[in-house]
C-alpha positions in Angstrom: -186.1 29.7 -208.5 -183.7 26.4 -208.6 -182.0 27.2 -211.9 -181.2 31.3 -210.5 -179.9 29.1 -207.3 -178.0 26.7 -209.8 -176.5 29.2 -211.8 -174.9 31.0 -208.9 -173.3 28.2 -207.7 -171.9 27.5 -211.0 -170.9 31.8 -211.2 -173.2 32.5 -213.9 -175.9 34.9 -213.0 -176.1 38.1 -214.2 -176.3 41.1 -212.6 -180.0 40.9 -212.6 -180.3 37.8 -211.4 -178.1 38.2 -208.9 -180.0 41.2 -207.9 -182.9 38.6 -207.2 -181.2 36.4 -205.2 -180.2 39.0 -203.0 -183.7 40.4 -202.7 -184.9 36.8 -202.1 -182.1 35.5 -199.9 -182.6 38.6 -197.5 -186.4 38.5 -197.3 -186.0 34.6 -196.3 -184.3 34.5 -192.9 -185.4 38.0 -192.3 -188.1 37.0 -189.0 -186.7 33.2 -188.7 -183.1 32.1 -186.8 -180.8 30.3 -187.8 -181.2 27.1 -185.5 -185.3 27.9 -186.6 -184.8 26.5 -189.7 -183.4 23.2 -190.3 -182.8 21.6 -193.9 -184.6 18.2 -193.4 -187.6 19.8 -192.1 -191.0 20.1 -193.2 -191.1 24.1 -192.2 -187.7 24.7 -194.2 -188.8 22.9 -197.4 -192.3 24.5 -197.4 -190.4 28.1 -196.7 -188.6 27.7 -199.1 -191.1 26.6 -202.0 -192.9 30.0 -201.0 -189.7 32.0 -201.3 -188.9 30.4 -204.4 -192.7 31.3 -205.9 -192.2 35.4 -204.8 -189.1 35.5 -206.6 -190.5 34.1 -209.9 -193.1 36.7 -209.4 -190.4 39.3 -208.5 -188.6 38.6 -211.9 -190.5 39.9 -213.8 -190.9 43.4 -212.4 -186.6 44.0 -211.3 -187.1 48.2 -211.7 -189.4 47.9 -208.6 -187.1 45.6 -207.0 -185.8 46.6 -203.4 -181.7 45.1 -203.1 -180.6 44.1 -200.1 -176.2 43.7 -200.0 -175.2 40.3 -197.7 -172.0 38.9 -198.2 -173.7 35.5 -196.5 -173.8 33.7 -199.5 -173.3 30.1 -198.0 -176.4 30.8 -196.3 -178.2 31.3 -199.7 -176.2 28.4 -200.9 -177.6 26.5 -197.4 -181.2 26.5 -199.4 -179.9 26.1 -202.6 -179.1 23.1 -201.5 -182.6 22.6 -199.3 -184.3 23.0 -202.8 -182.3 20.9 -204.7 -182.8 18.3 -202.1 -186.5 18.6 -202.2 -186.4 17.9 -206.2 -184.2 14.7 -205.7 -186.2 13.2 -202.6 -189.1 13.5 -205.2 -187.8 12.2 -208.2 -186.0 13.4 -211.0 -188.2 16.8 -210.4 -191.2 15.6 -209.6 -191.9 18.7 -208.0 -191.4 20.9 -210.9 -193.9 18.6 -212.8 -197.1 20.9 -211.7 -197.6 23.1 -214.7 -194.0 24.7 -214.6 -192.1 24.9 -217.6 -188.4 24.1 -218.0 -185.8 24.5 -220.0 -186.6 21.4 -222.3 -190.3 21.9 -222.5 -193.4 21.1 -220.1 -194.2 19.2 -217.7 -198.2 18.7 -216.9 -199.7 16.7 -214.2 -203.5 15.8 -213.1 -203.5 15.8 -209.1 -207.1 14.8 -208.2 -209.1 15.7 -211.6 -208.7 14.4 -215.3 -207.3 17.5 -217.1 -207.3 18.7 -221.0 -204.4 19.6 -222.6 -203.6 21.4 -226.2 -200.1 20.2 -227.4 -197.9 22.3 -229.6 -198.8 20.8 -232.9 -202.9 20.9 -232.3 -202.9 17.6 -231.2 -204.9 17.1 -227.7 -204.8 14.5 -224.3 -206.9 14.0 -221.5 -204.5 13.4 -218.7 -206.2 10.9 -216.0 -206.0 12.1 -212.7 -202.7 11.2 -211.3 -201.0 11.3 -214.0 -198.0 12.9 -215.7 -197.4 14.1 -219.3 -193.6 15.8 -220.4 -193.6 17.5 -223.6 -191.5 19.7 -225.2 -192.6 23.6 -226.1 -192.1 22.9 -229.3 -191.7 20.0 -231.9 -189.0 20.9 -234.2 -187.1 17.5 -234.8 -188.3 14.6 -237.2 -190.5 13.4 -234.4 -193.1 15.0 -232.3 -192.3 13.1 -229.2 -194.2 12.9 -225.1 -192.9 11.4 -222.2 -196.6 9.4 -220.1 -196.8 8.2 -216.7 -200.2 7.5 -215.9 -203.0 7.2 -218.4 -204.0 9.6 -221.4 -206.2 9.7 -224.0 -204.8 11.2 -227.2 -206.0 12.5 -230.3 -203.6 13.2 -232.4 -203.4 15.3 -235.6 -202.0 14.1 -238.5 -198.5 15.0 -239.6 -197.3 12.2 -242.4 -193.4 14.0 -242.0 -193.4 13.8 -238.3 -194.5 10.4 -236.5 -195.9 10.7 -233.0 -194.1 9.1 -230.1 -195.2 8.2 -226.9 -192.6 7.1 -224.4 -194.0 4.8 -221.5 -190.9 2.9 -220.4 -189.6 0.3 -222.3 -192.6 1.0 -224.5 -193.1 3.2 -227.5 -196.0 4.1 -229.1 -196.0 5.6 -232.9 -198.8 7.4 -234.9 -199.2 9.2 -237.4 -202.4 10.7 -236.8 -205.2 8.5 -234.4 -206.9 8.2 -231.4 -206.2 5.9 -228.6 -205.7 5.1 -224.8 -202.6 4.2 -223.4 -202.5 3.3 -219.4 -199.2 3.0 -217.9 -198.7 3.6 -214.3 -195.9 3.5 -212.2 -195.0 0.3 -210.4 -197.5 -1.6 -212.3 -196.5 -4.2 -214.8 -198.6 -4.0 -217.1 -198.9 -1.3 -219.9 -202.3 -1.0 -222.4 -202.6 0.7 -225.4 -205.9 0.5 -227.0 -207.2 2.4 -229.8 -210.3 4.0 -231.1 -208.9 5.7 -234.5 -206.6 5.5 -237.1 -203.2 2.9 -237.0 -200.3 2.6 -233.7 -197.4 1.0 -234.0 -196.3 -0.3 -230.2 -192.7 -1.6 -229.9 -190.4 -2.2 -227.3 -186.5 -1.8 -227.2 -185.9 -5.1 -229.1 -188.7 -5.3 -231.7 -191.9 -4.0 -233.1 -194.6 -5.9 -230.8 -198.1 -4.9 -232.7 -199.4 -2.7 -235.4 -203.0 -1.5 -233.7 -206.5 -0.6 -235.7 -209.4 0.7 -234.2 -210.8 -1.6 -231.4 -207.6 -3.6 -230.8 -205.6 -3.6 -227.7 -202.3 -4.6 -227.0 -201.5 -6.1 -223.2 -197.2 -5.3 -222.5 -196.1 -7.4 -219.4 -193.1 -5.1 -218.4 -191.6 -8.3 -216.1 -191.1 -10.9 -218.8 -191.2 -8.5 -221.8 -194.4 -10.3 -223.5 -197.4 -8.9 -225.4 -200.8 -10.0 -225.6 -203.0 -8.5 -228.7 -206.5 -8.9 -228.5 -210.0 -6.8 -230.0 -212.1 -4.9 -227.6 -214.7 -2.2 -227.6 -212.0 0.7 -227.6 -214.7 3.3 -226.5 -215.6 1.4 -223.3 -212.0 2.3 -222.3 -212.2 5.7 -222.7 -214.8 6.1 -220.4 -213.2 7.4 -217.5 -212.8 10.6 -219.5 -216.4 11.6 -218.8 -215.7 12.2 -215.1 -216.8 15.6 -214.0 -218.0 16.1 -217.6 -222.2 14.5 -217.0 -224.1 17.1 -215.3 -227.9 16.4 -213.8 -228.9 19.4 -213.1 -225.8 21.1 -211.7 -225.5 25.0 -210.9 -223.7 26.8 -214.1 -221.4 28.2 -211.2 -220.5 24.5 -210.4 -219.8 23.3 -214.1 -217.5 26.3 -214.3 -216.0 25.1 -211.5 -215.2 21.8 -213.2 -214.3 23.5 -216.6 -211.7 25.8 -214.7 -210.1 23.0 -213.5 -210.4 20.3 -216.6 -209.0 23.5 -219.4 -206.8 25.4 -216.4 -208.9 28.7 -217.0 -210.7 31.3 -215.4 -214.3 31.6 -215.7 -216.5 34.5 -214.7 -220.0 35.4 -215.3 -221.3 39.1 -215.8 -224.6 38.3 -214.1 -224.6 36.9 -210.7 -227.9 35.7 -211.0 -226.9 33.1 -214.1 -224.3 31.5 -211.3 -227.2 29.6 -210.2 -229.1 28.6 -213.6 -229.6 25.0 -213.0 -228.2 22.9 -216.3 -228.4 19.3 -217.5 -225.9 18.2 -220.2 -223.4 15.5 -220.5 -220.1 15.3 -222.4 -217.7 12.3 -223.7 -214.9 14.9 -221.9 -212.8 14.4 -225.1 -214.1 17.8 -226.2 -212.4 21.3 -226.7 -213.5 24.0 -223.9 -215.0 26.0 -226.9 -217.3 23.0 -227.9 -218.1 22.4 -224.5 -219.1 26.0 -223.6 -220.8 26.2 -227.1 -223.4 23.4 -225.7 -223.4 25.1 -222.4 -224.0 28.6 -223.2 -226.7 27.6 -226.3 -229.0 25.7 -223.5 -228.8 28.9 -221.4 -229.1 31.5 -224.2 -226.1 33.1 -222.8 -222.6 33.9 -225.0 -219.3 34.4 -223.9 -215.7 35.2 -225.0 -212.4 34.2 -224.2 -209.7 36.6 -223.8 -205.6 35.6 -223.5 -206.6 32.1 -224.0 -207.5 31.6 -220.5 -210.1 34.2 -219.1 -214.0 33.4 -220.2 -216.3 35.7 -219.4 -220.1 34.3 -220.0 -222.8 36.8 -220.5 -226.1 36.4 -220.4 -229.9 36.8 -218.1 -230.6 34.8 -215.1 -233.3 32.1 -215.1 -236.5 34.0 -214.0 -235.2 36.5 -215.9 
């Protein structure tokens, strides 16, 4: 892990930790030479990525830990230094910002599918697909405050003593408690905040551009600093959140597919023979997984439960049956 490879070089690990290094260090050139593995390569960095995943999962058993004693510690240091370049060539670590949490909080991002996501306070986003959310594990300050790149849809519950800030740039967004879209992508100069719900307050870092109600948008050019208000039908913009959420007649195995990878769980059936239970139901996809499998599971007679937060199990008789 980059932080247990940071630490050493700065002579803090513990024993433990150290332990782990070892452990990791000696299992990483063990079938591979020296002139095999070069820093800039493709090979190394993926190597190392792997290596760095089996010691996280190593952590967290160290009694069953096997140590290995090397005194080649410029070695390890050699892919400290692999990693660390990985992170920077990426950006500001970019690659850490695929579900992994840090020391200030989380990082979430939507590869290829629109994703749901519960933040610390209640409040809820649908990430777009490409898209990246930072928030921290907790919101203890004054202000309950994100970090977007991309586009989201939030909802957000209402906290009069602690205003809700979204960071996009040069932008901020404030609410107390609303719903809205804001679309803010890299490299593109334009940033849109619309909203469907409640009151926003957009501002830049000069001045207070707009207040927002439901079905206004504001239009920030992020070249010339200028901001265009205007009304729209603020629902029409949220529908890009119904992706993978309208089903015609889809498999129940295939809308658990696309619920495993919209809520990040793990859905299983007790009957193999309700896999295939044809279903047709739609969704706005601003919904909670419960609600969703409530609809689900009532047009199939079937029940389920969810256990750790994360695994669903779904019971119920197959379709002839």
């Amino acid at each position: 892990m980059y932080h247990l490879l940071k630490k050493y070089s700065q002579g803090t690990c513990t024993a433990t930790e150290l332990a782990a290094l070892e452990a990791w260090y000696a299992a990483l050139g063990r079938q591979l030479p020296d002139q095999v593995i070069d820093p800039e390569s493709d090979a190394a960095q993926l190597l190392t990525r792997q290596k760095l995943q089996e010691l996280k999962s190593r952590m967290g058993q160290p009694a069953a830990m096997q140590v290995v004693k090397t005194p080649l510690w410029k070695k390890v240091l050699r892919y400290a230094a692999i990693w660390i370049g990985v992170v920077a060539t990426i950006g500001a670590g970019y690659y850490l910002l695929h579900d992994n949490r840090q020391t200030n909080g989380y990082a979430m991002e939507a590869s290829r599918f629109n994703r749901y996501i519960t933040l610390p306070d209640g409040s809820t986003v649908i990430l777009h697909a490409g898209s990246q959310l930072q928030f921290p594990e907790a919101f203890t300050g004054t202000n309950r405050e994100v970090t977007l790149s991309g586009e989201a849809y939030f909802d957000i519950r209402r906290d009069s003593l602690k205003p809700f800030i979204i960071n996009t740039g040069r932008l901020k967004t404030t609410v107390l408690g609303t719903a809205f879209n804001i679309q803010a992508y890299p490299g593109v100069h334009e940033i849109t905040v619309s909203v469907t719900r409640g009151k926003v307050k957009v501002e830049d870092d000069r001045k207070v551009l707009a207040v927002l109600t439901p079905d206004q948008q504001i239009i920030y050019n992020t070249t010339n600093a200028t901001a265009a208000q205007q009304t729209v039908n603020a629902s029409a913009k949220i529908n890009w959140t119904t992706t993978d959420m309208t089903f015609e007649n889809a498999t129940f195995e295939t809308i658990a597919a696309n619920l495993n990878r919209r809520y990040q769980v793990n859905i299983q059936f007790s009957n193999e023979a309700l896999k295939q239970c044809p279903i047709r139901v739609s969704f706005t996809g601003t919904e909670s997984l419960k609600e969703v499998l409530d609809v689900i599971c009532q047009v199939r007679n079937a029940t389920y439960t969810i256990d750790n937060g994360h695994d669903v199990l779904i019971r119920g008789k197959g379709c002839n049956q």
